[in-house]
N, C-alpha and C positions, 0 to 999 in steps of 0.2 A: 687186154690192158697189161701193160707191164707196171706193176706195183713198185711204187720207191719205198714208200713208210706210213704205219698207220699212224693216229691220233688217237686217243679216247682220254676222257675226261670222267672219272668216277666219284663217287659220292665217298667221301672218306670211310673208310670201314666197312663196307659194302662195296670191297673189291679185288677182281680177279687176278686171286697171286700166280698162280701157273697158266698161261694161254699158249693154244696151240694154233695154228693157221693151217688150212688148211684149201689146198688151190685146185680148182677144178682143170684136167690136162683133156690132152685131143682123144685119147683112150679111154674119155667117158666114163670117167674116176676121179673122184678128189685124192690128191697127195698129199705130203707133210712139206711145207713149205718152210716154218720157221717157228720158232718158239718164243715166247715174250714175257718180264717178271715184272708187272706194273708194279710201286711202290704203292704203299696204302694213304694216299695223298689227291686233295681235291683236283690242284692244278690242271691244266691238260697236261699230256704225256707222251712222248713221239718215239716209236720204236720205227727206227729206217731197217730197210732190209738186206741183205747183206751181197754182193754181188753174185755168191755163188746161190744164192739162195732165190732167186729172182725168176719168174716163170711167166710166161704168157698165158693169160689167164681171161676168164669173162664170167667167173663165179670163188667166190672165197666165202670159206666156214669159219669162223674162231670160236673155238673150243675152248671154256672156262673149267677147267679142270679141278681149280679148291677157288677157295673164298676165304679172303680175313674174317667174313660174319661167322659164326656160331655154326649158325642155321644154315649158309650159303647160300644164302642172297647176292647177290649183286645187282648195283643200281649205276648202268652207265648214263650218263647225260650227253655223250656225242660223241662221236665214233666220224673218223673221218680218213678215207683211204686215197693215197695220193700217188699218181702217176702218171703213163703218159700211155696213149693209143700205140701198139702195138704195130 
């Protein structure tokens, strides 16, 4: 799949301020695909992904790196990855 842009929709304050991506390649290795700074905000949220940064893929990771909470919680409500067969 080749990836255009995620979605996620988080619970206010209970959510991931640094996110990392991370794309599975033909070398049977995840890479570093792209980086993302959700606002601390209920709405959904759409991080597109950047031309250069775009990989055929058929597994992704996202790495929540900090947390607006305290404690570093995070509470996503929908997560939705969008693109097109490869």
């Amino acid at each position: 799949v080749s990836i255009a842009s995620f979605q996620l929709m988080f619970q206010g304050g209970f959510v991931g301020k640094t996110c990392q991506v991370l794309a599975w390649i033909d070398s049977n290795e995840f890479v570093d695909m792209m980086r993302f700074y959700p606002e601390d905000i209920n709405p959904l949220q759409t991080f597109p992904v950047a031309e250069a940064e775009k990989q055929i893929t058929s597994r992704v990771k996202i790495v929540f790196e900090s947390s607006t909470d305290f404690f570093g919680r995070i509470t996503v409500y929908k997560l939705d990855i969008l693109g097109q067969d490869a």
